[in-house]
C-alpha positions as CSV (number, residue, x, y, z in Angstrom):
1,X,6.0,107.3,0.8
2,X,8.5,105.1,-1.6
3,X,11.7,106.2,-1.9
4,X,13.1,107.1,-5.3
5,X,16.8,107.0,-5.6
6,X,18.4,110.3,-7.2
7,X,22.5,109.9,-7.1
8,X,22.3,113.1,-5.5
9,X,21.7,111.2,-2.4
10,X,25.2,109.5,-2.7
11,X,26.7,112.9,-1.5
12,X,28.3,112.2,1.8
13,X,29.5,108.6,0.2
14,X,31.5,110.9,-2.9
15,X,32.6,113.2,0.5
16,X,34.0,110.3,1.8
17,X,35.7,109.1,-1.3
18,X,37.5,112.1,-2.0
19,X,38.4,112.3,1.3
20,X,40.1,108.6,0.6
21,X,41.5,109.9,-2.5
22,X,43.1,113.2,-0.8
23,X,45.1,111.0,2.1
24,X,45.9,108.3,-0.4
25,X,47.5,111.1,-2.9
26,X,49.3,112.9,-0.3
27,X,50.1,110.8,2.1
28,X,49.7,112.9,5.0
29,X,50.9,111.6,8.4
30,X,47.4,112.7,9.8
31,X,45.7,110.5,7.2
32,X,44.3,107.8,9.7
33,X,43.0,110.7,11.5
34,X,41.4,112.4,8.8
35,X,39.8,109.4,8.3
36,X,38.7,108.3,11.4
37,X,37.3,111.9,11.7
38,X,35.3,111.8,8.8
39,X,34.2,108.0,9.5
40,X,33.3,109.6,12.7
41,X,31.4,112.3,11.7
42,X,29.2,110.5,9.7
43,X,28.2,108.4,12.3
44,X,27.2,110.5,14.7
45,X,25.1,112.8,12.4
46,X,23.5,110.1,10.8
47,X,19.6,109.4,11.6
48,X,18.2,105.9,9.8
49,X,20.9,105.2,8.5
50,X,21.4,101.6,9.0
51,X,19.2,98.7,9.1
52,X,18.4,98.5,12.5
53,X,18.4,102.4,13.6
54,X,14.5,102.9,14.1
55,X,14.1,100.0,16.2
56,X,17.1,100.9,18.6
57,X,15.3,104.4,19.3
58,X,12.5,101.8,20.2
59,X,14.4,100.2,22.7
60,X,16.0,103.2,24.0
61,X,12.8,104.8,24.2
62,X,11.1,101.6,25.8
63,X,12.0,102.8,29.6
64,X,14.2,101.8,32.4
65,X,12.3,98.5,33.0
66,X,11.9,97.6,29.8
67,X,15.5,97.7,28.9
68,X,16.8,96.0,31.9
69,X,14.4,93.3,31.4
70,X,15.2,93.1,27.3
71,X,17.6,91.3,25.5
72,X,20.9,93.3,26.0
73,X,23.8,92.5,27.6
74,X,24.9,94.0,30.7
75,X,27.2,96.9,29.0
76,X,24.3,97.5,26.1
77,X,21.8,97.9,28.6
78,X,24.1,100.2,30.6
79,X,24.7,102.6,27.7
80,X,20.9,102.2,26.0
81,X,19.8,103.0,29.7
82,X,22.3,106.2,29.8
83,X,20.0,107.4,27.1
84,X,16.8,106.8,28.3
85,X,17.5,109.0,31.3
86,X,19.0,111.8,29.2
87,X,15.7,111.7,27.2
88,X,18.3,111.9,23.8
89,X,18.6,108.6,21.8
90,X,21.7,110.0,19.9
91,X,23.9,109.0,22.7
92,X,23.5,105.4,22.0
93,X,25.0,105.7,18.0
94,X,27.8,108.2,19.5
95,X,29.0,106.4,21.7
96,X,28.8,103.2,19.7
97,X,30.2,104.5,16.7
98,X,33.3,106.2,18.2
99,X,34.2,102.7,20.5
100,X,34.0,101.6,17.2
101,X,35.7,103.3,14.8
102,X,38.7,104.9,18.0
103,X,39.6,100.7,18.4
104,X,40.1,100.7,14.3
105,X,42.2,103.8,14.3
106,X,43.9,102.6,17.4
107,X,44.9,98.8,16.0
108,X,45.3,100.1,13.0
109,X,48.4,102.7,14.0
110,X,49.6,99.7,16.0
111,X,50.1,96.8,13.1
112,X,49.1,98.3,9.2
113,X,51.8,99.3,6.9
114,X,49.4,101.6,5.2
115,X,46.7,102.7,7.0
116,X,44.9,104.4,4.5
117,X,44.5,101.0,2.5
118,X,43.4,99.8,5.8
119,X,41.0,101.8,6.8
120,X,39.5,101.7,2.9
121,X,39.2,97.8,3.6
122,X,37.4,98.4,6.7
123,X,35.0,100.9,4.7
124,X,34.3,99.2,1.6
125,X,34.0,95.2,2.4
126,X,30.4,95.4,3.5
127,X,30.8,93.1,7.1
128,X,32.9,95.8,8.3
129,X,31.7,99.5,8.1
130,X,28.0,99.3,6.9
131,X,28.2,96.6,9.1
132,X,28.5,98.4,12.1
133,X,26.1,101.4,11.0
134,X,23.2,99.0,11.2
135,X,24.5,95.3,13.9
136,X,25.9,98.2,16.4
137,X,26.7,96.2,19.3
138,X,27.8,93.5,17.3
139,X,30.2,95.6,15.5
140,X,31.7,96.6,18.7
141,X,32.5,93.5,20.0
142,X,34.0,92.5,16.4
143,X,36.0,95.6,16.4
144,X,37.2,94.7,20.6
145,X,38.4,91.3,19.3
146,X,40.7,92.8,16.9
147,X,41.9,94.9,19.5
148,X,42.7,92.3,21.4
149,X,45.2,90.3,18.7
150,X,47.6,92.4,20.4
151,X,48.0,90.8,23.6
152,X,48.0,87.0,22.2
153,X,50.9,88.5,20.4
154,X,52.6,89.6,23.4
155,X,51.5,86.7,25.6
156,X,49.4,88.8,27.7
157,X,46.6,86.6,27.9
158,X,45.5,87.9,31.4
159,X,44.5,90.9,29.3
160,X,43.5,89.4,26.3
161,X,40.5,86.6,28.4
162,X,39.1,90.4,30.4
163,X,39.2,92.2,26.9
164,X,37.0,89.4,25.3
165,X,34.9,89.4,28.1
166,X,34.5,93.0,27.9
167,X,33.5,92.4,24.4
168,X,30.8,89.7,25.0
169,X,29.2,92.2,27.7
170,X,28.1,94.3,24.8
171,X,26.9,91.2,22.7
172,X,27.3,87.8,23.9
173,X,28.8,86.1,20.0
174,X,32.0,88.2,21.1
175,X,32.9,84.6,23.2
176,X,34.1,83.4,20.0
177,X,37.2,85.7,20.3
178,X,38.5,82.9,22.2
179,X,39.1,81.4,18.6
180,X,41.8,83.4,18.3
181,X,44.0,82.0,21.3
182,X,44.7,78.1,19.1
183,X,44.6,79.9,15.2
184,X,47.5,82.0,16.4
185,X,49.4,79.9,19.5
186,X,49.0,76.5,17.2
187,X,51.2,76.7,14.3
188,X,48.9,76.1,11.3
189,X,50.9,75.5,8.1
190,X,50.2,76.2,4.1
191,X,48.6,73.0,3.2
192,X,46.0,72.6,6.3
193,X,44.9,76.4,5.4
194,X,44.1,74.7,1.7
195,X,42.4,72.1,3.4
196,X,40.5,74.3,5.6
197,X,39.4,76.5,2.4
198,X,38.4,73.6,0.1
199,X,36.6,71.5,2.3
200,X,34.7,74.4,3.7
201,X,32.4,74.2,0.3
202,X,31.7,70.4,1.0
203,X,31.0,71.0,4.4
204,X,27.8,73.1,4.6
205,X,25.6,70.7,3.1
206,X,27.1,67.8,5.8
207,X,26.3,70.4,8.6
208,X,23.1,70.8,7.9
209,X,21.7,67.7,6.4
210,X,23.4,65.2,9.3
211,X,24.8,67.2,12.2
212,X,22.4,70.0,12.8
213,X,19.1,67.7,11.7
214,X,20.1,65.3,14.5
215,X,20.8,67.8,17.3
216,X,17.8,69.5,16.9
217,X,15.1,67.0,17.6
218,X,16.1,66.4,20.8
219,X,15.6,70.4,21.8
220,X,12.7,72.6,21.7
221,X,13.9,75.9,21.9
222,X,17.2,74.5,19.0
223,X,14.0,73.1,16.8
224,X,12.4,76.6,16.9
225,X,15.9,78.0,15.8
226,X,16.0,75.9,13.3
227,X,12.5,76.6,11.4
228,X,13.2,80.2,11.3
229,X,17.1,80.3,10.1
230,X,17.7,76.9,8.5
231,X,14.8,75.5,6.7
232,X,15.1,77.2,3.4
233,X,17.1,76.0,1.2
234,X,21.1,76.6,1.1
235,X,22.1,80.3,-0.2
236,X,23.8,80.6,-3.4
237,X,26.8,82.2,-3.4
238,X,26.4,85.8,-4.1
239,X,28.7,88.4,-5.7
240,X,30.2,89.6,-2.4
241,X,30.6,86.0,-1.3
242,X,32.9,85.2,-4.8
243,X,35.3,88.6,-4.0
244,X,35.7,86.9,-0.4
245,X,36.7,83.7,-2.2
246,X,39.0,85.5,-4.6
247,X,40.6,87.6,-1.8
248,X,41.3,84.1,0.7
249,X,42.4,82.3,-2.9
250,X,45.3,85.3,-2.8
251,X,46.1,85.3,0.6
252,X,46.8,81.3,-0.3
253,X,48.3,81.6,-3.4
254,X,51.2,84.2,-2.4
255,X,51.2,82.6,1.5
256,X,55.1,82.2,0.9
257,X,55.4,85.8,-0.3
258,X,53.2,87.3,2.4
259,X,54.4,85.6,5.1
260,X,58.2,86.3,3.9
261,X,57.6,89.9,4.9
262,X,55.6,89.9,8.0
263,X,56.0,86.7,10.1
264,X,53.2,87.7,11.9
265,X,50.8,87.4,8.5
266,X,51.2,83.6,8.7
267,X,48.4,83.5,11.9
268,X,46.6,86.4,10.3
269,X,45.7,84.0,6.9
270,X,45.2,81.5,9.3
271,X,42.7,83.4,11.2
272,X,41.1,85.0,7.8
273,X,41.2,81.4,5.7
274,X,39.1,80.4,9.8
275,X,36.9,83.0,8.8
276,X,36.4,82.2,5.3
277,X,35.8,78.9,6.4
278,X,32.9,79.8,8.6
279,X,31.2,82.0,6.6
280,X,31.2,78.5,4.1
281,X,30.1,75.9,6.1
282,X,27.0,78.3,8.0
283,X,26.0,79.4,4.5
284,X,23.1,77.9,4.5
285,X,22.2,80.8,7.5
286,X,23.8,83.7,6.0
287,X,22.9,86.3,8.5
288,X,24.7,84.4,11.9
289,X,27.7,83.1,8.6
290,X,28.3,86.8,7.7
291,X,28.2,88.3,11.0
292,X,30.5,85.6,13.0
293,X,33.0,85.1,10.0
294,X,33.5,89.3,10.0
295,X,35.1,88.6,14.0
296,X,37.7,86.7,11.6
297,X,37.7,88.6,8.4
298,X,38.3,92.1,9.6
299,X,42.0,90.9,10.1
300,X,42.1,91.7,6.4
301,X,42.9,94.8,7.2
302,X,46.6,93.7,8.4
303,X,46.7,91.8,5.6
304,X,45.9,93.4,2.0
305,X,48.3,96.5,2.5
306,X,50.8,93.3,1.8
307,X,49.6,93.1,-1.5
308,X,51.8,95.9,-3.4
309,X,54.3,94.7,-2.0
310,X,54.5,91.1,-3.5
311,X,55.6,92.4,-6.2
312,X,58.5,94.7,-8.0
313,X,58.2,97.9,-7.1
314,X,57.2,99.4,-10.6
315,X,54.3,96.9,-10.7
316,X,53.6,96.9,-7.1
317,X,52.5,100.7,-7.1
318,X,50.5,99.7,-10.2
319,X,48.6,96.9,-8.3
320,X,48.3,99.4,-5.3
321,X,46.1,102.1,-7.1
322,X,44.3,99.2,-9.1
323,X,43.5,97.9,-5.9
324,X,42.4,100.9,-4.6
325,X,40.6,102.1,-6.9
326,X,38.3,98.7,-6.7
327,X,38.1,99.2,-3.0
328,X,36.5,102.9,-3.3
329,X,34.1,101.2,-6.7
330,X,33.3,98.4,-3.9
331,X,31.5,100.6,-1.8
332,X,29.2,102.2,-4.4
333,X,28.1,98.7,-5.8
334,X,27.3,97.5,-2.3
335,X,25.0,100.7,-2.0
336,X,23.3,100.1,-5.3
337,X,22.7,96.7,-4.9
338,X,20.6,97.6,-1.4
339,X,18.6,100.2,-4.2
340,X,18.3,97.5,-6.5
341,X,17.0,95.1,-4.2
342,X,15.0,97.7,-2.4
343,X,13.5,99.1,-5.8
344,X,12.8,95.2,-6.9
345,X,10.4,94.9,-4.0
346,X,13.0,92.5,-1.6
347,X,13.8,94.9,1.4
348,X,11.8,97.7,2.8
349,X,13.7,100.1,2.8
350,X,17.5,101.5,1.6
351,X,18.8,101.2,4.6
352,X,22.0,103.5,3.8
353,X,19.7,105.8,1.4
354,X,18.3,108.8,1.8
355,X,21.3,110.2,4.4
356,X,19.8,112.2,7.3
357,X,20.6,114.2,9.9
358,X,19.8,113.5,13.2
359,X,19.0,117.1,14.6
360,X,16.3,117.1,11.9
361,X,14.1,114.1,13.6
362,X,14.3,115.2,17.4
């Protein structure tokens, strides 16, 4: 049966904003937890909810053999397998979704100077959150290699190598977390970030017309990769793709004033413009652009708290609920845009729409 959107259906999203407006307004020192807690909750009640839900209970549900001979990796397989013997498929999301959303909370404590503007970054930029209801295991290991910023910091790098390795043992594009060793160890100044953000819109087309045309001739299995992702023609920039423009234009333009009060926000734009410039030059693939590019772009996170600050403080606090206020409309556009396209005939389904409860479906 089609599904016909009522805005009735938006409930828990409206239960999550107003939970977002109460910690923002009071400013409660348990705000991150209340936060987390709800984030939480909603995971782990949720049934289809995501893109790829159904199909995981397919997997799970697969059997022992079929999962250890399937396309996990080695700590995916463990916990999918976990489920299968318990005969109850809602292990897999729980477990998943409080990894997660406890290594947010936990690197968010550590390094945001308002972690409520934080954690509403990580909810309403779509590669981050709704992200992570539907790319699971992907999300995870995105979520470990912010977790592990910490020990490059503190030159623990011991820890930092095992903690990426944990993260490509749930799924296997977490190896690019070694980026982060040279964009934060090699001092990277102002102008090579503008470089890296202009030329990253020249770039695509060079990519795939010369480098990737050449490589791929020369390997089967490469060829076959590129019929299904690349052989379309290049992806115009979306709406979503213009706000990630706007947001590394700002991190540019006030790279003096940023950096001024947090040294450590000099590697982070470096990182995020690195991100920014991924997503550019692999746009032409947007699913592997938008997924890699959010290992980089969650660091946002660190980063647009700064922004009230730039300023006085009179127009700072303005700019702070102005900013805020966008972030909560964010998430409600992003969820219309999946009816839009789903009620235009695009995609088969919702995918965050109707919210259900697990219990329900057992």
């Amino acid at each position: 049966m089609k599904y016909v959107f009522s805005y009735i259906d938006l409930w828990p999203y409206f239960i999550i904003a107003l939970v977002f407006i109460f910690c923002y307004i009071f400013k409660s020192k348990y705000s991150s937890k209340i936060v987390y807690f709800t984030l939480l909750l909603f995971c782990v009640l949720r049934y289809d909810v995501g893109w790829d839900y159904t199909s995981y209970i397919v997997e799970i549900d697969s059997g022992y053999a079929s999962i250890i001979g399937g396309r996990l990796e080695p700590l995916s397989k463990l916990i999918f397998i976990i489920a299968n013997y318990l005969n109850f498929y809602p292990f897999v999301f729980f477990l998943f979704a409080w990894l997660t959303l406890k290594l947010v909370y936990l690197s968010i404590k550590k390094y945001s100077i308002n972690p409520v503007v934080s954690w509403l970054v990580f909810y309403s930029l779509p590669l981050f959150f709704f992200a992570s209801l539907s790319t699971i295991r992907q999300s995870l290991a995105t979520v470990i290699i912010l977790y592990s910023y910490q020990f490059v910091i503190e030159r623990k790098f011991v820890k930092f190598i095992l903690v990426i390795l944990i993260a490509s043992f749930f799924h296997i594009s977490a190896l690019m977390g070694f980026l982060l060793l040279p964009l934060i160890l090699i001092p990277i100044n102002k102008l090579f970030n503008y470089i890296l953000f202009i030329s990253s819109f020249f770039l695509s087309l060079f990519i795939k017309s010369f480098i990737l045309s050449n490589f791929m001739i020369e390997f089967s299995f490469i060829s076959r990769f590129q019929d299904f992702y690349i052989d379309g023609e290049t992806a115009s920039p979306t709406t979503l793709q213009y706000l990630y423009y706007i947001i590394a234009a700002i991190n540019l333009f006030y790279y003096d004033k940023l950096v001024a009060l947090n040294s450590l926000n000099k590697q982070i734009i470096s990182i995020t413009t690195f991100g920014v410039f991924f997503f550019n030059i692999f746009s032409f693939e947007p699913v592997t652009s938008a997924r890699v590019s959010a290992f980089f772009l969650l660091f946002w996170i660190y980063l647009m708290p700064y922004y009230s600050k730039i300023f006085s403080i009179k127009y700072g606090r303005i700019i702070q609920h102005v900013f805020f206020i966008l972030l909560l409309t964010l998430s409600f556009y992003y969820l219309f845009i999946y009816v839009r396209a789903y009620e235009n005939g695009i995609q088969e389904k919702v995918s965050f729409l109707p919210y259900k409860f697990w219990f329900t479906h057992l």
